[in-house]
N, C-alpha and C positions, 0 to 999 in steps of 0.2 A: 525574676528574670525568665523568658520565652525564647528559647533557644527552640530555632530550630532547620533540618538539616534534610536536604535534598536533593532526591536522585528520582529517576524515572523507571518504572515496570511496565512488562506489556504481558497484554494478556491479548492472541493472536488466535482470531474466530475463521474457521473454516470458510470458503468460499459459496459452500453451498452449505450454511448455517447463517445464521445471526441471532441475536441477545436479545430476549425475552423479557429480562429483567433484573432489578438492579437492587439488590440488600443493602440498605443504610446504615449506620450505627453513629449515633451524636451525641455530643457529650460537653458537659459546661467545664471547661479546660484552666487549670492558674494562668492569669496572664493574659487572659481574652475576656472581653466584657461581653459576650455573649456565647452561647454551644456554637459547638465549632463540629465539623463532618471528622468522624476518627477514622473511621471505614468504610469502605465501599467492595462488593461480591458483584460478580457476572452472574448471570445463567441463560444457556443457550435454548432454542428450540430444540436443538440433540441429545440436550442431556447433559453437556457440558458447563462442570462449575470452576471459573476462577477461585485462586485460590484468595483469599479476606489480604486487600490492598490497606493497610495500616492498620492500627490496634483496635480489634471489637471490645464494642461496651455496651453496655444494657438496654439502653434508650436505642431502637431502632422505627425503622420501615423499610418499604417495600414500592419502588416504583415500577410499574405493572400496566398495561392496557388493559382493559376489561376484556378487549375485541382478541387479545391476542396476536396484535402488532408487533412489527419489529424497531429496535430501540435505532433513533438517524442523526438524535444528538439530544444535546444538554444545555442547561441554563441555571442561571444560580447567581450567589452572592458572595463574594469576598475580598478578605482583605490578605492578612498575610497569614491567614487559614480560609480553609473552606468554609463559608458559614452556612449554604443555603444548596440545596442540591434539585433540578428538577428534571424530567426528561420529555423529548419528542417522541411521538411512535406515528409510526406509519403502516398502514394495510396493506398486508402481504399479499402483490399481485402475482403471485406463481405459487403452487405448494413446492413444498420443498421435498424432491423422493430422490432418491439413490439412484444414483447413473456411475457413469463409467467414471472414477476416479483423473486427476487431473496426475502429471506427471512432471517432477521437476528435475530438469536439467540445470548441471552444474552449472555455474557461471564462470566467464572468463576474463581473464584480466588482472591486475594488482591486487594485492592486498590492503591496501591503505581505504582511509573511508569509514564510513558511518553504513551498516547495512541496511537493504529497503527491501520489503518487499509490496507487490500488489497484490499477489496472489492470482487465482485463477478465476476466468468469468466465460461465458458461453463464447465471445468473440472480442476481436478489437474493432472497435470504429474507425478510431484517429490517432495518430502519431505527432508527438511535435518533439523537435529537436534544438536545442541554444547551443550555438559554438561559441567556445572563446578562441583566443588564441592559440593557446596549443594543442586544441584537442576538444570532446562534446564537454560543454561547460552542465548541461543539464536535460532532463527527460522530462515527459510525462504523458500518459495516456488516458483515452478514452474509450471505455469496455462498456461492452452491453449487457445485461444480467436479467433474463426472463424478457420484462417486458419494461426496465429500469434502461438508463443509460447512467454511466457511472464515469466520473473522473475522477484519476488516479490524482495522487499528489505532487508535485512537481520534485525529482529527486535531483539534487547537485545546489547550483547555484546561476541564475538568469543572469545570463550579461546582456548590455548595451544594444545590442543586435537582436536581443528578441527567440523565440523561436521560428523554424520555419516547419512547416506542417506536412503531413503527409496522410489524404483521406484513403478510406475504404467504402468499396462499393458494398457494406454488411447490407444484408447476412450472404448475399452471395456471391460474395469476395473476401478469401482470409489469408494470415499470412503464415508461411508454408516451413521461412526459412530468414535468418539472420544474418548477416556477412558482416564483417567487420574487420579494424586491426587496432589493436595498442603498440604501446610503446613509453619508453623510457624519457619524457621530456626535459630539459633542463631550467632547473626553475621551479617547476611543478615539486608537488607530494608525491612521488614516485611514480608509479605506470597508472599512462590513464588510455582511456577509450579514445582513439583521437577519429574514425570513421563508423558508421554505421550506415547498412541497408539493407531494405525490407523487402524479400520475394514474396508474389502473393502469388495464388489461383491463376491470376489473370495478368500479372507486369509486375516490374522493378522498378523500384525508386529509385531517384537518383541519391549518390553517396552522398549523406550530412556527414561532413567536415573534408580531415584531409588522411586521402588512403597514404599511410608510412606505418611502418612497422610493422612486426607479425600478424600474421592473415589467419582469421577464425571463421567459423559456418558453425550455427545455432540451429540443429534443425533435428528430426526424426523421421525416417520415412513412414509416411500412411497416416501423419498427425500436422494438425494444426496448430500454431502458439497463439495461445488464451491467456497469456499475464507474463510479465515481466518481473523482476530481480535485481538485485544488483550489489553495490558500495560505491558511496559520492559521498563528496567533502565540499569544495568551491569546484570539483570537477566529476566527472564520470569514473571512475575508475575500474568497476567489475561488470560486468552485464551477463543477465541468465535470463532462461524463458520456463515458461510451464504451458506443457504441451497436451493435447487430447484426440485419442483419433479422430481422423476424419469420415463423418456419419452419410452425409448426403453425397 
């Protein structure tokens, strides 16, 4: 018999790092007609190592760029095991050097939810926001990184309606400052994000959803916000920023 039982780990790479490369270990397992993946190890360009995601065993490898590319995804084989592991690398278009640390401010709002984060990036491009009914149904963004443009994951849950968007004139327009309210809905998982809007350099958005409830401001003076935070379930319910001074 093949029992087997699962749950999910993370292993969370700096924003001005990424993974190098990926240590194997496989192994012909009772129950599986072929080797199945037992393990898998990170390793950063920084120097950082995760720690061995399930049982090491003898039989390994090593997936690696020769160039020294950074690791952008994965491909493989399976069934109800890992059988086959491969990976994407991509050519690092920026080096990566020490600059001014990013800064994360707490987030505000309920406790309920699943947490997210994006972490930090040089800027935001684009904003989009899904309402549901009682409040922001769902996030998600797009960040620029060197000379990359990056989109975020979509955090919550999309309803019916879509998102509606909110651009940036990047790099020479960023956003400065968060406004928002929660509140207590009925019906809902406790308190969720029911408004949000985004001050930048240069104008205000208008408010996505409906302003009711306690009133919050996301912001620092002398700094920019470069990533987003939070906790969503089917709704919004925390939202934080991560902040960097502002250089030019």
């Amino acid at each position: 018999m093949y029992i087997s039982f699962y749950y999910i780990l993370q292993f969370e790479v700096d924003a001005d790092d990424y993974i190098v490369a990926v240590q194997v270990t496989y192994d012909n397992v009772f129950g599986q007609e072929s080797d199945i993946i037992t393990s898998i190890t990170f390793n950063t360009f920084k120097g950082k190592t995760s720690p061995p995601y399930g049982l090491e065993t003898e039989k390994k490898f090593v997936l690696k760029d020769k160039n020294g590319g950074k690791l952008v995804g994965f491909h493989g084989r399976a069934g109800e095991a890992l059988h086959a592991l491969g990976a994407y690398f991509a050519t690092t278009t920026t080096p990566v050097t020490p600059g001014t640390p990013a800064k994360k401010l707490s987030a505000i709002g309920g406790d309920e939810g699943t947490a997210w984060d994006d972490g930090a990036y040089d800027g935001v491009k684009k904003v989009y926001v899904g309402q549901g009914q009682d409040g922001i149904s769902a996030v998600k963004f797009e960040y620029n990184k060197g000379a990359e443009d990056i989109v975020g994951g979509e955090h919550g849950k999309r309803t019916l309606l879509g998102f509606e968007e909110f651009e940036l004139d990047y790099p020479s327009e960023y956003i400065t400052a968060v406004e928002g309210t929660y509140d207590r809905i009925f019906g809902s998982d406790g308190v969720v994000i029911t408004m949000l809007r985004f001050k930048t350099n240069k104008q205000t958005s208008a408010p996505f959803g409906l302003e009711a409830g306690t009133a919050f401001e996301l912001k620092e003076e002398g700094h920019k916000i470069v990533g987003f935070h939070g906790k969503a379930s089917e709704l919004l319910h925390q939202f934080g920023v991560h902040v960097m001074p502002i250089t030019n």
